[in-house]
C-alpha positions as protocol buffer text, in pm:
chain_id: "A"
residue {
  index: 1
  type: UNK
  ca { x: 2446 y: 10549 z: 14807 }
}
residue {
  index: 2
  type: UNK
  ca { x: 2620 y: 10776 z: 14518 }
}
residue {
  index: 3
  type: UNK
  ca { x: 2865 y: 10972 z: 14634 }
}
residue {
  index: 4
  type: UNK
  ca { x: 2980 y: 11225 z: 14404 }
}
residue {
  index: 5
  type: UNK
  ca { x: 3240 y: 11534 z: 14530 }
}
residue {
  index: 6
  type: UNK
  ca { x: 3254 y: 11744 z: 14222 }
}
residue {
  index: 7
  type: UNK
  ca { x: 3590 y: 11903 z: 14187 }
}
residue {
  index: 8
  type: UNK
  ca { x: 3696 y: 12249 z: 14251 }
}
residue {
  index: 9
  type: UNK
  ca { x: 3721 y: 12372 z: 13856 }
}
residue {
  index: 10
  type: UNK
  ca { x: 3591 y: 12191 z: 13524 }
}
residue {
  index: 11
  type: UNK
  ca { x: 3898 y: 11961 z: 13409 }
}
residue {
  index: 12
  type: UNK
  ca { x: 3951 y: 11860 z: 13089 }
}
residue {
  index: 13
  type: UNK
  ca { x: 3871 y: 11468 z: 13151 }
}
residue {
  index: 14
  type: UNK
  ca { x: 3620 y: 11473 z: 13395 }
}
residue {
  index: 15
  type: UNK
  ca { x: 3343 y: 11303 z: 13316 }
}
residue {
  index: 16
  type: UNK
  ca { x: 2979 y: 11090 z: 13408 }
}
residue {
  index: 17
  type: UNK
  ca { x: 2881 y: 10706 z: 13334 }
}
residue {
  index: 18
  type: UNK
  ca { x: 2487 y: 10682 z: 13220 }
}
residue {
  index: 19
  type: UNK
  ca { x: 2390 y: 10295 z: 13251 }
}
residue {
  index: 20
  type: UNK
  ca { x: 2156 y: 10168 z: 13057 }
}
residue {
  index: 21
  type: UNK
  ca { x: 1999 y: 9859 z: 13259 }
}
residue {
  index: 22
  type: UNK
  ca { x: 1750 y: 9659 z: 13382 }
}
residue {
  index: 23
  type: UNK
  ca { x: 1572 y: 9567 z: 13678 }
}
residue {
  index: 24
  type: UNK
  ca { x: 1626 y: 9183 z: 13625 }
}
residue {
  index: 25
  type: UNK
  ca { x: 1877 y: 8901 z: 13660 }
}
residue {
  index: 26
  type: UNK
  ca { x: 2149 y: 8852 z: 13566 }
}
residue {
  index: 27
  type: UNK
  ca { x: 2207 y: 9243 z: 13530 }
}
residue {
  index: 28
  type: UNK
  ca { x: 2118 y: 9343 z: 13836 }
}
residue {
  index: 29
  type: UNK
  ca { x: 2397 y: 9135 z: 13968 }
}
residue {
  index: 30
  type: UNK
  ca { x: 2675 y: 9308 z: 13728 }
}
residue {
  index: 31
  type: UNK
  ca { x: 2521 y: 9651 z: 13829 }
}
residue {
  index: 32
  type: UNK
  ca { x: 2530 y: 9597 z: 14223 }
}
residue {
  index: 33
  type: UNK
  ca { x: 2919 y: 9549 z: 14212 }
}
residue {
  index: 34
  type: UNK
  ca { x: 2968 y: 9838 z: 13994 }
}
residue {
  index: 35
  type: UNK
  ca { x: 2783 y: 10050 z: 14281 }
}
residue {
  index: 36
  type: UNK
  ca { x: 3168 y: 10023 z: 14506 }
}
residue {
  index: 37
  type: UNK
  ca { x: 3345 y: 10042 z: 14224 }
}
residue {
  index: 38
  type: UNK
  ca { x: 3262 y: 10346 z: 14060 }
}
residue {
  index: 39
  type: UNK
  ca { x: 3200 y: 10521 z: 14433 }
}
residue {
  index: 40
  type: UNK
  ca { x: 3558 y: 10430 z: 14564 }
}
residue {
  index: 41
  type: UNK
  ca { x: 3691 y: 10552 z: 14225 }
}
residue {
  index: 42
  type: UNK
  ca { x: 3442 y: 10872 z: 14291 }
}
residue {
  index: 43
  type: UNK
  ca { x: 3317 y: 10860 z: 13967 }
}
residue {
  index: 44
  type: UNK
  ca { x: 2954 y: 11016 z: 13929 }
}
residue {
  index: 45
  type: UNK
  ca { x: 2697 y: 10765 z: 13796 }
}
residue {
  index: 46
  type: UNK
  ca { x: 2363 y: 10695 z: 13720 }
}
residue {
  index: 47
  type: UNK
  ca { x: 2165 y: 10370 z: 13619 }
}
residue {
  index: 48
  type: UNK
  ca { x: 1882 y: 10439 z: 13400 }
}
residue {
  index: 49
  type: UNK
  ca { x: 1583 y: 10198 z: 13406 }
}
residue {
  index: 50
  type: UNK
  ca { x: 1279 y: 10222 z: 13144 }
}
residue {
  index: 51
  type: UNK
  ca { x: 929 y: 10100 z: 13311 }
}
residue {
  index: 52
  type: UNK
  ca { x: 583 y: 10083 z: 13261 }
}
residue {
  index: 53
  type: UNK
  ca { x: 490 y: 10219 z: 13579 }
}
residue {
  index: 54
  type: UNK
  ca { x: 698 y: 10431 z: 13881 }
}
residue {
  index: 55
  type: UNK
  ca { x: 816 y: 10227 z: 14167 }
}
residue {
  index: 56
  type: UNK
  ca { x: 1110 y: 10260 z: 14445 }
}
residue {
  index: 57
  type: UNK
  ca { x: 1408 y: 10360 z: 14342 }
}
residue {
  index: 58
  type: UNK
  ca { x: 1827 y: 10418 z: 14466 }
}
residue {
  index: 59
  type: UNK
  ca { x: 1999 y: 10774 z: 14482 }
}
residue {
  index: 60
  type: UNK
  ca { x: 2195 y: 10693 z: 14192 }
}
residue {
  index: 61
  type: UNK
  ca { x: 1873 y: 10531 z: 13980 }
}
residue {
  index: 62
  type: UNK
  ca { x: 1646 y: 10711 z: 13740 }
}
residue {
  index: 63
  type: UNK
  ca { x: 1324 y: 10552 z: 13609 }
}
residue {
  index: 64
  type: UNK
  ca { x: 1166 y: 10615 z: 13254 }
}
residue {
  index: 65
  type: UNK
  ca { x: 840 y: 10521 z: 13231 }
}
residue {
  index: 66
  type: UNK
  ca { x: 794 y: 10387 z: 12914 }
}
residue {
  index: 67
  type: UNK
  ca { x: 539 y: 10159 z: 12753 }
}
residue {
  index: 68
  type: UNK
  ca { x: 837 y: 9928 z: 12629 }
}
residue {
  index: 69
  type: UNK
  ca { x: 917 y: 9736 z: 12871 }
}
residue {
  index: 70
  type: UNK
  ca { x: 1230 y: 9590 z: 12712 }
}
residue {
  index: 71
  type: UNK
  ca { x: 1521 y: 9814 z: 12825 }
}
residue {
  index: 72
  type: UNK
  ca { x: 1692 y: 9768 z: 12517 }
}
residue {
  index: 73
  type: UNK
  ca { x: 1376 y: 9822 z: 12298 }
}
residue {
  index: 74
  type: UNK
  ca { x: 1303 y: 10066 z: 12051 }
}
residue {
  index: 75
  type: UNK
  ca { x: 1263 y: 10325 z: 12096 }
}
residue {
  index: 76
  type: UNK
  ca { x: 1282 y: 10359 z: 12457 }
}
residue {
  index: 77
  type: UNK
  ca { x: 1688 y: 10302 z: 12455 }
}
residue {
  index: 78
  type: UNK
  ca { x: 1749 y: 10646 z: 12337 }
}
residue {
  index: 79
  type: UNK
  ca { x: 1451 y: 10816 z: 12504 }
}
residue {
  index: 80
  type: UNK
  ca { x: 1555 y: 10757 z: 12857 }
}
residue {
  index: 81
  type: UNK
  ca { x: 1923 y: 10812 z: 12745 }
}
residue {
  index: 82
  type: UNK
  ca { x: 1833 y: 11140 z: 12571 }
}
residue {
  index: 83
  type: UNK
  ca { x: 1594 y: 11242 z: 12850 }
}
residue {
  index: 84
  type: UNK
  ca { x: 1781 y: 11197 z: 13129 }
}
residue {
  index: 85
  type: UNK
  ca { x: 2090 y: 11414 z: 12913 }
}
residue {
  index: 86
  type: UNK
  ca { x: 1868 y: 11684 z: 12902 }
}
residue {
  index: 87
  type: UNK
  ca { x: 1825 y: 11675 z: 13296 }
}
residue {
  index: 88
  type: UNK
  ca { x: 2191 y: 11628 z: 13370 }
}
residue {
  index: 89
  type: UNK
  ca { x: 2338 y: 11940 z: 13128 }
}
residue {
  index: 90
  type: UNK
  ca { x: 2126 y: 12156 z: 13312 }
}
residue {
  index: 91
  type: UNK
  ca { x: 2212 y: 12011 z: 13677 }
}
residue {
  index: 92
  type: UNK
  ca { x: 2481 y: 12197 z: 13868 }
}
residue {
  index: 93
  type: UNK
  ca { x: 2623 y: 11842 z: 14038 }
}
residue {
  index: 94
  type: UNK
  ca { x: 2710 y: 11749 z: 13659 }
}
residue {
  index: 95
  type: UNK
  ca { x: 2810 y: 12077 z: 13558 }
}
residue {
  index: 96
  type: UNK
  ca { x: 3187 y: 11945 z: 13588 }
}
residue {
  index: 97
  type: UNK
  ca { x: 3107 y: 11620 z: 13357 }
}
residue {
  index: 98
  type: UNK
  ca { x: 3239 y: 11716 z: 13043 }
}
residue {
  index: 99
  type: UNK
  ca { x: 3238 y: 11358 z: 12898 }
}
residue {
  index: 100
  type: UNK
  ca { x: 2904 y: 11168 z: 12914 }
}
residue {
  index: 101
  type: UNK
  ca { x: 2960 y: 10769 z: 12890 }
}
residue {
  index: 102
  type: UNK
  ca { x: 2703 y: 10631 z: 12814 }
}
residue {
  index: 103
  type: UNK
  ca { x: 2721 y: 10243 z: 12856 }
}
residue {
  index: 104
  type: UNK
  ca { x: 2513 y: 9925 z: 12899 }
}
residue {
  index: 105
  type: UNK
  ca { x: 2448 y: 9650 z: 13170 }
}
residue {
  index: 106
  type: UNK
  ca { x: 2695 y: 9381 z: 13047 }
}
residue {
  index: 107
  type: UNK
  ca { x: 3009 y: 9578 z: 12992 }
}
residue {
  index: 108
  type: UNK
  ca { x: 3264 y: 9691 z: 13250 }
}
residue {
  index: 109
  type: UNK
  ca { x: 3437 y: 9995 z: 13211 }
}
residue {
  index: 110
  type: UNK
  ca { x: 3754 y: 10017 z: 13295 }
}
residue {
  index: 111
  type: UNK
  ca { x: 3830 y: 10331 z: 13499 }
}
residue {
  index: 112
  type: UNK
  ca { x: 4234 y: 10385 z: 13487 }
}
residue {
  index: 113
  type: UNK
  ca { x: 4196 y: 10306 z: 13152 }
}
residue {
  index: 114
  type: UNK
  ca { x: 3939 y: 10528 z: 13082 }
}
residue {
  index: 115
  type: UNK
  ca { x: 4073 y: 10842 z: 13203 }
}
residue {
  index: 116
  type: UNK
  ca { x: 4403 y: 10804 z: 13007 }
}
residue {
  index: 117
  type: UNK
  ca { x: 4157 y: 10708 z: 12686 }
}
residue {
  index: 118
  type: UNK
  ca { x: 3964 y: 11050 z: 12775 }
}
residue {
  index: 119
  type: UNK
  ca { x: 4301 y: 11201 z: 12769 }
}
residue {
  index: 120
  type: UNK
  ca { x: 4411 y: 11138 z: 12395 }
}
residue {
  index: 121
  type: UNK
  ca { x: 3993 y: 11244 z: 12278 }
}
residue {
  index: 122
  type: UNK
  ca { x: 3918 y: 11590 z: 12138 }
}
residue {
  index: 123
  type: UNK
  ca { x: 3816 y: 11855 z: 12406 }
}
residue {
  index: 124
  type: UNK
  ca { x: 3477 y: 11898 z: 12178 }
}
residue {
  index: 125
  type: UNK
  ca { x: 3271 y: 11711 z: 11873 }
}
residue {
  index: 126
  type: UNK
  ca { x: 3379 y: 11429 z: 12041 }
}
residue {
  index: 127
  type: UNK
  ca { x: 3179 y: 11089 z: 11941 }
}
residue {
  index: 128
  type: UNK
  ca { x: 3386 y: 10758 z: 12064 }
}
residue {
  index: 129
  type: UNK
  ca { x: 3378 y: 10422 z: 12166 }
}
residue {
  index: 130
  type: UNK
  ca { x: 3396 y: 10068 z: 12021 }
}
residue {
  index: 131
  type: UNK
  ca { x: 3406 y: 10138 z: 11618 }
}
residue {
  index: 132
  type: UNK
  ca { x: 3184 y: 9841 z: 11476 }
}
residue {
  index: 133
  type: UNK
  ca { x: 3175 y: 9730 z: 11116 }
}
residue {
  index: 134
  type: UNK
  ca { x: 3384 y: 10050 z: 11052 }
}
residue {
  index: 135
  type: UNK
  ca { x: 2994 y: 10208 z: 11011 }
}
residue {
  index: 136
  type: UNK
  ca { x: 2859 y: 10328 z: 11367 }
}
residue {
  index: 137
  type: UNK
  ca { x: 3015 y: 10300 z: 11778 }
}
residue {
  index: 138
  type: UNK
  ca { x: 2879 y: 10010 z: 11950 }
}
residue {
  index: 139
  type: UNK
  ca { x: 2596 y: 10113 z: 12226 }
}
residue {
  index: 140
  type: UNK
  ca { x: 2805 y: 9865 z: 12486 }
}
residue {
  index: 141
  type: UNK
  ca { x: 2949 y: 10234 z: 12551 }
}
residue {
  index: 142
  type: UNK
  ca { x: 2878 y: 10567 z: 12363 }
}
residue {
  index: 143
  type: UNK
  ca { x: 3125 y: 10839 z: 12462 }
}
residue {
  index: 144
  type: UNK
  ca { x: 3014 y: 11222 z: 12387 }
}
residue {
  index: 145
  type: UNK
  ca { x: 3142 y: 11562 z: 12483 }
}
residue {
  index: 146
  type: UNK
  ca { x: 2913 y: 11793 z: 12640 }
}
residue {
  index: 147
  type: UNK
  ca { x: 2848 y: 11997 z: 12375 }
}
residue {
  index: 148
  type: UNK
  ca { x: 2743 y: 11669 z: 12167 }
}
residue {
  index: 149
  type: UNK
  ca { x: 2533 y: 11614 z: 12398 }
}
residue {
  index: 150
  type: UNK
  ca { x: 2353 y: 11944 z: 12358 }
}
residue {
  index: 151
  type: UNK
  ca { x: 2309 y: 11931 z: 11991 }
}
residue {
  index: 152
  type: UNK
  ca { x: 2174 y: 11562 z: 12068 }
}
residue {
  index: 153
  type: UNK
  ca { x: 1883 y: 11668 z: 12298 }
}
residue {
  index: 154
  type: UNK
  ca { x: 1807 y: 11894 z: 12019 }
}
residue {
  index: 155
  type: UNK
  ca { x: 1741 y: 11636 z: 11741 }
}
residue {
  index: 156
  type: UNK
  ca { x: 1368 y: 11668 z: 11703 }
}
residue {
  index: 157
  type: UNK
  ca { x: 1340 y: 11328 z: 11545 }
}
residue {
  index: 158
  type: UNK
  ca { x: 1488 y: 11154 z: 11851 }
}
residue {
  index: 159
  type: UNK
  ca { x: 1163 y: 11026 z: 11984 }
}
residue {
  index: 160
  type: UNK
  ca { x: 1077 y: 10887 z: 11630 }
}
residue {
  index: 161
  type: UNK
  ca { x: 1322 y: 10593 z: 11617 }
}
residue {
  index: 162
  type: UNK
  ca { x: 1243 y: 10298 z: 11389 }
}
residue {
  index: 163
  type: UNK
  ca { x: 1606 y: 10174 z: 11433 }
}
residue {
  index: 164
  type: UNK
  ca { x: 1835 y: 10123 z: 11709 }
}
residue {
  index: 165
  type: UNK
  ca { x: 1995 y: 10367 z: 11890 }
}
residue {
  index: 166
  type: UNK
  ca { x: 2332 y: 10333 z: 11834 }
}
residue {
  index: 167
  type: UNK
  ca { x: 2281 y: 10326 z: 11472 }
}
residue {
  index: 168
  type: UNK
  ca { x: 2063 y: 10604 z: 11521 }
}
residue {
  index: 169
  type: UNK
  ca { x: 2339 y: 10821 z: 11703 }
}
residue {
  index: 170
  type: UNK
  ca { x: 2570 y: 10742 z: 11438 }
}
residue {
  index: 171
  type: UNK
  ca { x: 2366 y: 10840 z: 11164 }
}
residue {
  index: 172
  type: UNK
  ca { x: 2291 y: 11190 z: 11352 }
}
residue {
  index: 173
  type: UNK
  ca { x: 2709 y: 11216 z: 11418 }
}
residue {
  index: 174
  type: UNK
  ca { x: 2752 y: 11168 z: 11033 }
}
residue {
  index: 175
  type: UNK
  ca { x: 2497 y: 11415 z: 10940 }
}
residue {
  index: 176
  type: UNK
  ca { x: 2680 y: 11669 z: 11177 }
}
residue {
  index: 177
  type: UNK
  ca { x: 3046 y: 11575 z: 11048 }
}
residue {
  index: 178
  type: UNK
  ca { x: 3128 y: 11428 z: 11381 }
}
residue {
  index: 179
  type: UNK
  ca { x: 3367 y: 11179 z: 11278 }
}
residue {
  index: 180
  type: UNK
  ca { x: 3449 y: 10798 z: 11492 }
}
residue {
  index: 181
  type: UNK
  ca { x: 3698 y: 10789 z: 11741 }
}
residue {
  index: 182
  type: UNK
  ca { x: 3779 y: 10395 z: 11833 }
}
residue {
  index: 183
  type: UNK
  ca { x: 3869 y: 10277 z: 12183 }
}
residue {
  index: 184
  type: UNK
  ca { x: 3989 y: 9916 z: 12228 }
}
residue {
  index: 185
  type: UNK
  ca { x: 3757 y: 9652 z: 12344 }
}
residue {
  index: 186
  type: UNK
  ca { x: 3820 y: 9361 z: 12494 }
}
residue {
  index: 187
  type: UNK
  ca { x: 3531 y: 9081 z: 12442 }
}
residue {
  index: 188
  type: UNK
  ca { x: 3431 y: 8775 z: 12656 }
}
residue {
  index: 189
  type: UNK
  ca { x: 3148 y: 8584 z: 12450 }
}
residue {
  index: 190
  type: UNK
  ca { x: 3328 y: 8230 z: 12403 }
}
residue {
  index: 191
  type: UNK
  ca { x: 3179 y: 8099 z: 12704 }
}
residue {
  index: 192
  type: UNK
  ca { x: 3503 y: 8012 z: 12816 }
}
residue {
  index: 193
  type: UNK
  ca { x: 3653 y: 8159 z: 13187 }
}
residue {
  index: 194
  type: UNK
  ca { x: 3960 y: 8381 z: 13153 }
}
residue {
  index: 195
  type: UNK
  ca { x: 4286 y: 8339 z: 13432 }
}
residue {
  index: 196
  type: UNK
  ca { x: 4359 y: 8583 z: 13651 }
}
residue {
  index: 197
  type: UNK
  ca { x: 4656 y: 8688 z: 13496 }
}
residue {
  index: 198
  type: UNK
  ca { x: 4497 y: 8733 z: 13126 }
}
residue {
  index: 199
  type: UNK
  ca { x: 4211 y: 8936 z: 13341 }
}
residue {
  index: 200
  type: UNK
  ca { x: 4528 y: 9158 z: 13503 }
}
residue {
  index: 201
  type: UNK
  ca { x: 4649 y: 9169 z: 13150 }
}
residue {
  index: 202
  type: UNK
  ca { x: 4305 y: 9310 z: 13012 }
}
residue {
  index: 203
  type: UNK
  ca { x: 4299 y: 9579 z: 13270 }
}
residue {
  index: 204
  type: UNK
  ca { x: 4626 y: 9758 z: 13192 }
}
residue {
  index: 205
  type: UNK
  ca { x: 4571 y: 9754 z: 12816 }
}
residue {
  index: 206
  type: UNK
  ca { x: 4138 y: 9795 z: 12756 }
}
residue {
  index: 207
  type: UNK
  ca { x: 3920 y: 10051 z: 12874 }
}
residue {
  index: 208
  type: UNK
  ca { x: 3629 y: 9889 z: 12749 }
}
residue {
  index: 209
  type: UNK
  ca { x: 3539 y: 9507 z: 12870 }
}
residue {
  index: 210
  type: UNK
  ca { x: 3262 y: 9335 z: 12679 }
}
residue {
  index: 211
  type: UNK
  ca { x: 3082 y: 9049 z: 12872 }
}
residue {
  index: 212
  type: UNK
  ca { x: 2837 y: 8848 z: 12717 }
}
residue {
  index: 213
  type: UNK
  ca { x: 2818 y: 8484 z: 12783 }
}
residue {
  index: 214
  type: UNK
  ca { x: 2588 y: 8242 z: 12713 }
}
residue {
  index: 215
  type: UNK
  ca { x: 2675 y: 8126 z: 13071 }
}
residue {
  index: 216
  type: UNK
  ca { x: 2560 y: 8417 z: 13261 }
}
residue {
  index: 217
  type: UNK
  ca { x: 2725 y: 8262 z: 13599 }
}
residue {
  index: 218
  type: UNK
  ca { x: 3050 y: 8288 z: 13435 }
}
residue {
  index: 219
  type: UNK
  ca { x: 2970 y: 8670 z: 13365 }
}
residue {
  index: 220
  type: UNK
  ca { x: 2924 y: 8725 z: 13681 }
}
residue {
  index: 221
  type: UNK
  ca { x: 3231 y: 8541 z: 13819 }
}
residue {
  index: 222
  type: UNK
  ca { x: 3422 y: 8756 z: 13546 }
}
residue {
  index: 223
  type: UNK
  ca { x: 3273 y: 9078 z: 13676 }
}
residue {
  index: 224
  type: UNK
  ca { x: 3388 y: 8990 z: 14047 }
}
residue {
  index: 225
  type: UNK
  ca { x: 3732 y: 8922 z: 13958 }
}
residue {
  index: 226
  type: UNK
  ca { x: 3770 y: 9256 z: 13743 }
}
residue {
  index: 227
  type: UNK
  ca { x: 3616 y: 9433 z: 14009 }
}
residue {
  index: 228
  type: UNK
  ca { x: 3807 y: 9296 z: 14271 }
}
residue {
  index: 229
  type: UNK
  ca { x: 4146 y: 9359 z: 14073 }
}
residue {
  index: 230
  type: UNK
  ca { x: 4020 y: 9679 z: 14016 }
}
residue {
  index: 231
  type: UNK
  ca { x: 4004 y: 9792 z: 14362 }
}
């Protein structure tokens, strides 16, 4: 179960994760030891699932119901991100979250890291994450300030996407003169297992871990050991 204790009065870095996931191996085995994780760090979270049809769900899931069944399809990516935004600015258990991080299955976010990242962003018009090709943020994580997120929700071409969504966001940020702000990523897509020590390593210097092997046993044996350093 999510437990989220909102604090006392808005603070600058406070802020929400938005997963964007799937209800299928091997991510459902990176998302159920992120559940811990984020609670015992008492971060607020959701995991957002698009569908074809309603089913069972968590506390801390939200289901799309979408005729793409692909979560990472288009354009169904940035519909379920953009309508579960418009549900979350307007509910008064996120009405602290002032950063929304939006992220995907297959990358860890590093807490600690995180909140001293959050701490060095702009307090508004803030549009970060991993810079790629110098030309849009990666959609392994997506970090906007709430009032990004409002003029987002209010795109009117959102549900029209022919491309994907990161590029998509991107193209909107330019249009508004919402400039890139990079955070370092560390990636793990060599198929080949990292020590402890380089893992230790990786959490005191990246915010952002990117795990993507084509051995998805080994991506799961990295998550555990990042978690369990973690905590």
């Amino acid at each position: 179960m999510c437990i989220f204790r909102p604090h006392d009065q808005v603070i600058r870095n406070s802020f929400g994760i938005l997963n964007l996931t799937a209800n299928a191996d091997p991510y459902k085995g990176f998302d159920a030891l992120k559940v811990p994780y984020y609670n015992q760090l008492n971060v607020p979270f959701l995991y957002l699932y698009n569908e074809p049809q309603n089913r069972k769900i968590e506390s801390y899931e939200r289901l799309f119901v979408s005729a793409t069944t692909h979560f990472a399809g288009i354009p169904a990516m940035y519909q379920k991100f953009v309508w579960q935004l418009t549900v979350l600015l307007n509910d008064p258990a996120w009405s602290n979250v002032h950063y929304f991080v939006r992220t995907n299955a297959s990358t860890f976010i590093n807490i600690p890291q995180l909140k001293k990242a959050l701490e060095k962003l702009p307090n508004t018009r803030c549009y970060a994450g991993s810079v790629t090709f110098n030309q849009f943020i990666s959609g392994t994580c997506i970090i906007l300030s709430r009032d990004v997120c409002h003029k987002l929700i209010q795109r009117k071409e959102g549900f029209e996407l022919t491309e994907n969504d990161d590029t998509a966001i991107a193209n909107y940020m330019k249009k508004m003169g919402i400039k890139m702000r990079n955070l370092p990523m560390k990636f793990y897509i060599e198929n080949q297992e990292p020590s402890i020590e380089e893992l230790s390593s990786v959490l005191h210097n990246f915010p952002l871990v990117r795990i993507k092997n084509a051995d998805k046993a080994l991506d799961l044996q990295i998550w555990k050991h990042l978690v369990e350093l973690s905590l």
